[in-house]
PDB file of N, CA, C and O in Angstrom:
ATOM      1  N   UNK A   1       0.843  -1.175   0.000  1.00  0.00           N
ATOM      2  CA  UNK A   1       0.000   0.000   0.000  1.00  0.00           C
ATOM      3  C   UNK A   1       0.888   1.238   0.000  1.00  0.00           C
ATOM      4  O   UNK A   1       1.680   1.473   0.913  1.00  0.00           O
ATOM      5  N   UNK A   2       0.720   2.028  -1.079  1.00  0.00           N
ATOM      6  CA  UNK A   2       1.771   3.212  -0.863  1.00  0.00           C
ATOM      7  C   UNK A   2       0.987   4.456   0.522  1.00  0.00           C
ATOM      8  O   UNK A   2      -0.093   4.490   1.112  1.00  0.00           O
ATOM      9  N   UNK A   3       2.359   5.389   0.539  1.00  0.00           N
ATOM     10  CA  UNK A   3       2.358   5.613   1.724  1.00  0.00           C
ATOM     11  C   UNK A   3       1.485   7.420   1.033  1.00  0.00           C
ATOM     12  O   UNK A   3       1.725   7.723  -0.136  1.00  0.00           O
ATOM     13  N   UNK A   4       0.741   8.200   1.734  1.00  0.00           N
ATOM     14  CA  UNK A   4       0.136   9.305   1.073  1.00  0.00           C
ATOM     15  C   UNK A   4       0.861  10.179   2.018  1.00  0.00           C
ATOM     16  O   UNK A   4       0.975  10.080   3.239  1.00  0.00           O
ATOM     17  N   UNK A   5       1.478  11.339   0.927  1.00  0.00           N
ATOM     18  CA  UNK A   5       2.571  12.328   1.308  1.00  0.00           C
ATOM     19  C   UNK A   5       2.161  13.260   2.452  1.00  0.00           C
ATOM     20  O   UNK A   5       2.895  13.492   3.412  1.00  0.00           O
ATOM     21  N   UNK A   6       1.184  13.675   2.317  1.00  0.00           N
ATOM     22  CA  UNK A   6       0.490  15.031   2.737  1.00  0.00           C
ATOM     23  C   UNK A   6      -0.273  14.429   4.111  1.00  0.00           C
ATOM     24  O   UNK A   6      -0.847  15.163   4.915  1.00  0.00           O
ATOM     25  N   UNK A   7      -0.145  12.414   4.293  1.00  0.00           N
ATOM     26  CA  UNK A   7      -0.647  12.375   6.067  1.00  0.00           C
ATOM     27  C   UNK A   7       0.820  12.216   6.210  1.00  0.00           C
ATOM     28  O   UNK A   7       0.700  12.815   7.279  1.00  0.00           O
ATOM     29  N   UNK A   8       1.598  12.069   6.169  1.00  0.00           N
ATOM     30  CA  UNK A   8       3.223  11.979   6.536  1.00  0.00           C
ATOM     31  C   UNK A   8       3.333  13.257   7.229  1.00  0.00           C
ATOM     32  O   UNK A   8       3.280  13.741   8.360  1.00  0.00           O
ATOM     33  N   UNK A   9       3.564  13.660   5.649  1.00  0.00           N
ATOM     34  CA  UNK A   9       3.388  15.892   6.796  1.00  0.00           C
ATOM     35  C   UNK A   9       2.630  16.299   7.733  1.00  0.00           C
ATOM     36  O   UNK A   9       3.212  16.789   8.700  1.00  0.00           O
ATOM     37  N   UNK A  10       1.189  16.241   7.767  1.00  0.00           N
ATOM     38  CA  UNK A  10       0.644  15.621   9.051  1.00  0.00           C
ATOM     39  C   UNK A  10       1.115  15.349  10.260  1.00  0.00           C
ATOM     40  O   UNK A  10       1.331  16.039  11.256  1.00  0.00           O
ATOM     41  N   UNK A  11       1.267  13.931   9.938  1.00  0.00           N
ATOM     42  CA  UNK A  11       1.801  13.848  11.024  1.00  0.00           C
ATOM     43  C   UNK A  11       3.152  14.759  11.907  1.00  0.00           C
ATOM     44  O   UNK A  11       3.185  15.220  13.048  1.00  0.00           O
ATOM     45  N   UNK A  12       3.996  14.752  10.984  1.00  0.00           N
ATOM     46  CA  UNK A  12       4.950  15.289  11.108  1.00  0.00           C
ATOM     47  C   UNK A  12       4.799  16.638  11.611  1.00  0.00           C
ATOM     48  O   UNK A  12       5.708  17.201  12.221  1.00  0.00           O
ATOM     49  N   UNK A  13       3.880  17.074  11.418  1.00  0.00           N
ATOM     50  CA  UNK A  13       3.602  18.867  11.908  1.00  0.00           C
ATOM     51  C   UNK A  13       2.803  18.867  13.149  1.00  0.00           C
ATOM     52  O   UNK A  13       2.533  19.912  13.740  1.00  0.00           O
ATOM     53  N   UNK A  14       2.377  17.561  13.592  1.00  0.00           N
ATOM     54  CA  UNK A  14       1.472  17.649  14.624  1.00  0.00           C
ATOM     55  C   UNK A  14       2.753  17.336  15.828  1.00  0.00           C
ATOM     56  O   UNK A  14       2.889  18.072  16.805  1.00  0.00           O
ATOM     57  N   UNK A  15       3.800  15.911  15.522  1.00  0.00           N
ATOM     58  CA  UNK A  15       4.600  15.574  16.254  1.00  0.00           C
ATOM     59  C   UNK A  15       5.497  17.129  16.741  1.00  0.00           C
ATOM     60  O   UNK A  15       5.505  17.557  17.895  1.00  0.00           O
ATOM     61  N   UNK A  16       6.270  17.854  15.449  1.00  0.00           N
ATOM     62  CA  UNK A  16       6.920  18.880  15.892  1.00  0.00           C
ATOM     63  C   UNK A  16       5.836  19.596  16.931  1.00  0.00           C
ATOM     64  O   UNK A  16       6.304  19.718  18.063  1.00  0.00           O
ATOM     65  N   UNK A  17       5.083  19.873  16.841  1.00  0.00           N
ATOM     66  CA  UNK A  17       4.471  21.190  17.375  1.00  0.00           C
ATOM     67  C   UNK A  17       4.446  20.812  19.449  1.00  0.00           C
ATOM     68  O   UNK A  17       3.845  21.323  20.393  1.00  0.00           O
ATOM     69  N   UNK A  18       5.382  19.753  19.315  1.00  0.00           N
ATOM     70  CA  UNK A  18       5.250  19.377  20.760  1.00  0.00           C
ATOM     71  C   UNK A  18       6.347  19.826  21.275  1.00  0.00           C
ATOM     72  O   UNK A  18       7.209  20.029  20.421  1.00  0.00           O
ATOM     73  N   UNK A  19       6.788  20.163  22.800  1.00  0.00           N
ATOM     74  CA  UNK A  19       7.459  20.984  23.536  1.00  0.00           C
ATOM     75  C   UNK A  19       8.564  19.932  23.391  1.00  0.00           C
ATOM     76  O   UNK A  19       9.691  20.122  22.933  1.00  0.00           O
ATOM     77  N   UNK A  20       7.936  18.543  23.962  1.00  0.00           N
ATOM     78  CA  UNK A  20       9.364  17.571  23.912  1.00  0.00           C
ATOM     79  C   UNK A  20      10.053  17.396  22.679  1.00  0.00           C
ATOM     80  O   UNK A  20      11.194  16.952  22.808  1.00  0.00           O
ATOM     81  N   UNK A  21       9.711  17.599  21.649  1.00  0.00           N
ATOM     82  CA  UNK A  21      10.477  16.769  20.131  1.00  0.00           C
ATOM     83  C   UNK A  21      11.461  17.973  20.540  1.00  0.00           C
ATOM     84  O   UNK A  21      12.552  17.589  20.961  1.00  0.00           O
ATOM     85  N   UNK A  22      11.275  19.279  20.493  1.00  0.00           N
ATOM     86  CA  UNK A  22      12.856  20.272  20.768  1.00  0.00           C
ATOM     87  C   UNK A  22      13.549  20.182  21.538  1.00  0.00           C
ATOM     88  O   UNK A  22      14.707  20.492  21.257  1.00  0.00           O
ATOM     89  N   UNK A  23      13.300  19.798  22.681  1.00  0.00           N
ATOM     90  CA  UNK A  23      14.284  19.298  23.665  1.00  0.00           C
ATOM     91  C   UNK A  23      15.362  18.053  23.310  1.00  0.00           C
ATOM     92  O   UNK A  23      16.578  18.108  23.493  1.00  0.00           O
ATOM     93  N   UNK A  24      14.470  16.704  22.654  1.00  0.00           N
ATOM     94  CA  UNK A  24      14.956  15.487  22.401  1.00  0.00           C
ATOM     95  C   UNK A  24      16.000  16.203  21.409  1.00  0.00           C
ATOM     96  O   UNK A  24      17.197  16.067  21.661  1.00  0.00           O
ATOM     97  N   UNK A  25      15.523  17.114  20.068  1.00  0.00           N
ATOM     98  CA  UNK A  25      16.188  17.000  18.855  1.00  0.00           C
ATOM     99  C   UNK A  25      17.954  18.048  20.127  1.00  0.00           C
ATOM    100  O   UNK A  25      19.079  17.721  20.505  1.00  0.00           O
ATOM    101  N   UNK A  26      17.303  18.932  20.208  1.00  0.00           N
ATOM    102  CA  UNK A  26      18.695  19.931  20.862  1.00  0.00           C
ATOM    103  C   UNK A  26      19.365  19.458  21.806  1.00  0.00           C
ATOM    104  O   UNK A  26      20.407  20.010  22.159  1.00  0.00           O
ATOM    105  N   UNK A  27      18.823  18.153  22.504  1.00  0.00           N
ATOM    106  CA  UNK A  27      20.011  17.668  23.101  1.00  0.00           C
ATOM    107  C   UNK A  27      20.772  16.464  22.314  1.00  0.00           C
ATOM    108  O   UNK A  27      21.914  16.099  22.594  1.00  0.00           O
ATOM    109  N   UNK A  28      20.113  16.006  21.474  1.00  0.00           N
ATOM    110  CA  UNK A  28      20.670  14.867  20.794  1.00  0.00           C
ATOM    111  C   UNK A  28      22.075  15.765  19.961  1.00  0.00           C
ATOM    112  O   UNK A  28      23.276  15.511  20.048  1.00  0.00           O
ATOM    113  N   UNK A  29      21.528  16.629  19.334  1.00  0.00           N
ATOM    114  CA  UNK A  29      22.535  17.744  18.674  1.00  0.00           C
ATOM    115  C   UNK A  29      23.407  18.168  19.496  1.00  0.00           C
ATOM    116  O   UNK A  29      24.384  18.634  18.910  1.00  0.00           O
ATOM    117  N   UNK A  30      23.496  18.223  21.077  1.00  0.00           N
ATOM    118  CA  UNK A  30      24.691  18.767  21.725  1.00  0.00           C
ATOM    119  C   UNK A  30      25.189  17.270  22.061  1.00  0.00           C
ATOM    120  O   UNK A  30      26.361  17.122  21.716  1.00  0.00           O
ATOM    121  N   UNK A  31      24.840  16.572  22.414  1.00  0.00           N
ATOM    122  CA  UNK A  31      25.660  14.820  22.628  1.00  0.00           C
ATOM    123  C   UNK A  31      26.202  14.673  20.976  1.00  0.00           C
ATOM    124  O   UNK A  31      27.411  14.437  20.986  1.00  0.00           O
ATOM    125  N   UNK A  32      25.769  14.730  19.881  1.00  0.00           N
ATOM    126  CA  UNK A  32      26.401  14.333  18.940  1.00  0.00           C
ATOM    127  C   UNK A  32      28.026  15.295  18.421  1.00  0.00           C
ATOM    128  O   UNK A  32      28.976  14.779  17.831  1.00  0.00           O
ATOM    129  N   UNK A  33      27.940  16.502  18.782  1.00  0.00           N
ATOM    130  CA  UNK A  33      28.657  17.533  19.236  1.00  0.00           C
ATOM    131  C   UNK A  33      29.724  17.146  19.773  1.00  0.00           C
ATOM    132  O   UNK A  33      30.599  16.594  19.105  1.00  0.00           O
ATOM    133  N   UNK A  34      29.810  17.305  20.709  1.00  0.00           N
ATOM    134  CA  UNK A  34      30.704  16.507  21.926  1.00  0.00           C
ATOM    135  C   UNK A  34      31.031  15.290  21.922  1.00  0.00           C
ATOM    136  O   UNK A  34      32.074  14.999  22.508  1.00  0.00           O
ATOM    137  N   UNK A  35      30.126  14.056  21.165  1.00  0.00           N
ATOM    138  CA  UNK A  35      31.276  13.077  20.640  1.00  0.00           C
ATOM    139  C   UNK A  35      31.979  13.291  19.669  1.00  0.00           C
ATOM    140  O   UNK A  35      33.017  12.638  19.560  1.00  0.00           O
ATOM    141  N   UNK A  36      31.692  14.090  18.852  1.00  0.00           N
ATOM    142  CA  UNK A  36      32.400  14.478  17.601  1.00  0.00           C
ATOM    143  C   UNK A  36      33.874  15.310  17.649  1.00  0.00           C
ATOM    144  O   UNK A  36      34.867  15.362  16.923  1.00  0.00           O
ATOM    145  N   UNK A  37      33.488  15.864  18.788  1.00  0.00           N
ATOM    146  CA  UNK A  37      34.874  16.859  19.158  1.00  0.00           C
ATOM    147  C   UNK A  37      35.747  15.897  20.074  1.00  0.00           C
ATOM    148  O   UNK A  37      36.970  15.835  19.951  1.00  0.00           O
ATOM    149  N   UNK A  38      34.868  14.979  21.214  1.00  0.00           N
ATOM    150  CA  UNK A  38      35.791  14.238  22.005  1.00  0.00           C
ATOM    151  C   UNK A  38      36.767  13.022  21.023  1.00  0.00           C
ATOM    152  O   UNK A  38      37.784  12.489  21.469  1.00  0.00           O
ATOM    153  N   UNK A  39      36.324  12.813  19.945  1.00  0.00           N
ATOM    154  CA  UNK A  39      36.503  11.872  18.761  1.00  0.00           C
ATOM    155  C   UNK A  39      38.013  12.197  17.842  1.00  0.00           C
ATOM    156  O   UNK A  39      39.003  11.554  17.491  1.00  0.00           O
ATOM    157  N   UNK A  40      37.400  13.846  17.690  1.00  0.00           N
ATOM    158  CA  UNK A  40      38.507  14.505  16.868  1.00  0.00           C
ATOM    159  C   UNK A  40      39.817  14.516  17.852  1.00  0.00           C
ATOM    160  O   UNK A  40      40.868  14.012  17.455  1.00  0.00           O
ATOM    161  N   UNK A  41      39.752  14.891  18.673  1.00  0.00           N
ATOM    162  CA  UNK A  41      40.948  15.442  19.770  1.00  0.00           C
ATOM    163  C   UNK A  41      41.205  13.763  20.038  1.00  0.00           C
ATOM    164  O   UNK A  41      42.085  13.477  19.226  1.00  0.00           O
ATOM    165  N   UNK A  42      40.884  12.657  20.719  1.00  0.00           N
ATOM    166  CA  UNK A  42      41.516  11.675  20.572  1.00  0.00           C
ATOM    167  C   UNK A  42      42.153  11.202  18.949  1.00  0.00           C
ATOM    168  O   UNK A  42      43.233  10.632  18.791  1.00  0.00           O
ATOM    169  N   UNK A  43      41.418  11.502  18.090  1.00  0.00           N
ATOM    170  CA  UNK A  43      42.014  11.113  16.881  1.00  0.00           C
ATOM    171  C   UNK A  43      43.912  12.063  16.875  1.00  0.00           C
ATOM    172  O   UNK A  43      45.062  11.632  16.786  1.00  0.00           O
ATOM    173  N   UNK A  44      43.361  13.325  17.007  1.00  0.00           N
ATOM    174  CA  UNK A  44      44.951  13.953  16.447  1.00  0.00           C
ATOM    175  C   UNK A  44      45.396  13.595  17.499  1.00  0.00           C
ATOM    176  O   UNK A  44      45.844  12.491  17.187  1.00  0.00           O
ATOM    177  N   UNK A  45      45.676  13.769  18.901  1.00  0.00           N
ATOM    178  CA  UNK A  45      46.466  12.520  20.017  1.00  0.00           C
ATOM    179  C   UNK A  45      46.829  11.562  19.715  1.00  0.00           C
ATOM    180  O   UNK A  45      48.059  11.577  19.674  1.00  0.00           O
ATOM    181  N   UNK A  46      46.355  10.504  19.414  1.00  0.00           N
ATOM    182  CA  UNK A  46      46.281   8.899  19.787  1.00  0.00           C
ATOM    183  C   UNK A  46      45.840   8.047  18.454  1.00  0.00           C
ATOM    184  O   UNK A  46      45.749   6.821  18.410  1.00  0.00           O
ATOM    185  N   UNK A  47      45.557   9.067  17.252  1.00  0.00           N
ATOM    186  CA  UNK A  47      45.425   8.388  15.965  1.00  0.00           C
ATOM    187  C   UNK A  47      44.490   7.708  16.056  1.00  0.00           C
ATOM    188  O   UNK A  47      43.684   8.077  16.910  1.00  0.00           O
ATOM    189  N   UNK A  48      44.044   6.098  15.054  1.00  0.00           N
ATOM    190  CA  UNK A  48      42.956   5.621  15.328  1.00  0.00           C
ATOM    191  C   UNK A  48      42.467   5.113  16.801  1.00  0.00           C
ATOM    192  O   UNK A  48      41.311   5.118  17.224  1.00  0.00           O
ATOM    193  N   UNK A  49      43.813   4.612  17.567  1.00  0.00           N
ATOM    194  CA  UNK A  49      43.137   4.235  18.896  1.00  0.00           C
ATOM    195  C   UNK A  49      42.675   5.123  19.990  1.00  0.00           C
ATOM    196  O   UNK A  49      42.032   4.886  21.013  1.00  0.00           O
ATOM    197  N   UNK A  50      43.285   6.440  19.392  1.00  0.00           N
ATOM    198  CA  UNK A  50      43.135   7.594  20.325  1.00  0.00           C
ATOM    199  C   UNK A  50      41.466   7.832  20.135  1.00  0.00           C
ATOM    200  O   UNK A  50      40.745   7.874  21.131  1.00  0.00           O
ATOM    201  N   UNK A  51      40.917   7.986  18.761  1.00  0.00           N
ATOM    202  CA  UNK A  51      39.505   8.039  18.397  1.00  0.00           C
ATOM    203  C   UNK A  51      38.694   7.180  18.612  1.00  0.00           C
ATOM    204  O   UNK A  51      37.566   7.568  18.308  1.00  0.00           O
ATOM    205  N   UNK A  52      38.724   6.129  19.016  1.00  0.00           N
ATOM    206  CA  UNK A  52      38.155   5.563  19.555  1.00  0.00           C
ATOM    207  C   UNK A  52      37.954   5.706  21.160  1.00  0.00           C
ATOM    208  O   UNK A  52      36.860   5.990  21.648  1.00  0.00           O
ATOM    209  N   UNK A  53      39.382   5.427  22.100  1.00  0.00           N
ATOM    210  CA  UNK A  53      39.042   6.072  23.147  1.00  0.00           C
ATOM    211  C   UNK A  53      38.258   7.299  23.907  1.00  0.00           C
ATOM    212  O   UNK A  53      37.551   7.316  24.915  1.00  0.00           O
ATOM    213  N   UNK A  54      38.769   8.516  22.813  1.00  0.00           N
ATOM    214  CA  UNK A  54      38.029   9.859  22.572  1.00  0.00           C
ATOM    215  C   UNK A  54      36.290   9.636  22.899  1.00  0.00           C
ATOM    216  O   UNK A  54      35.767  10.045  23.935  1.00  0.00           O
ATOM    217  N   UNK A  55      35.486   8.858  21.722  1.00  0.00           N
ATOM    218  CA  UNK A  55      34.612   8.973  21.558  1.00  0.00           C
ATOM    219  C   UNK A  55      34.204   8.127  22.560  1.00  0.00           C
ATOM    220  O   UNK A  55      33.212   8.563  23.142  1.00  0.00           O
ATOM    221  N   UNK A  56      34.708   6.822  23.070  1.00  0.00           N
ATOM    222  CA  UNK A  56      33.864   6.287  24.262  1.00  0.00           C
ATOM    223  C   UNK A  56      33.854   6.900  25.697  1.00  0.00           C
ATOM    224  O   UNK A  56      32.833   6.869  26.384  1.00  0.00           O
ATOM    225  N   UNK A  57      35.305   7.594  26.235  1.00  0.00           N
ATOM    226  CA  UNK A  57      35.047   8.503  27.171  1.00  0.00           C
ATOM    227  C   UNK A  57      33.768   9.807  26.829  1.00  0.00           C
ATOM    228  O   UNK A  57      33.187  10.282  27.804  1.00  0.00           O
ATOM    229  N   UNK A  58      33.524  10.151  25.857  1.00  0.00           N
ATOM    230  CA  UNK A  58      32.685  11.272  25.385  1.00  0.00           C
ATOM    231  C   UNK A  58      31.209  10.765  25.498  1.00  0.00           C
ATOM    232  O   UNK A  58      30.418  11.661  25.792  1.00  0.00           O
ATOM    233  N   UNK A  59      30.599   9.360  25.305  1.00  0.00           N
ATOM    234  CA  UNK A  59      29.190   8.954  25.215  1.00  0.00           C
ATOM    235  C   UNK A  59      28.902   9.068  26.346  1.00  0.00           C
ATOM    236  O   UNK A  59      27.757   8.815  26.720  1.00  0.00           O
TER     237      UNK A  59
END
């Protein structure tokens, strides 16, 4: 059964319009952040094993 575009958006405009989806999305965006930087800085340190360490101290 194909999927109809315009209840997708729908939905989608009803979900945003909630207080929690901005919270979830802006903190997910500052954790992804901060592994990304804790990731980089072990990488130029410690090369691949450094990036790895980086990013698991960072989660």
């Amino acid at each position: 059964m194909p999927l109809n575009s315009d209840a997708i958006i729908e939905v989608c405009e009803v979900i945003s319009q909630q207080e929690h989806l901005k919270v979830t999305i802006k903190q997910t965006a500052k954790g992804a952040v901060i592994t990304g930087l804790g990731a980089l800085s072990g990488g130029l340190l410690g090369g691949p094993v450094g990036m790895a360490i980086g990013k698991i101290f960072n989660s």
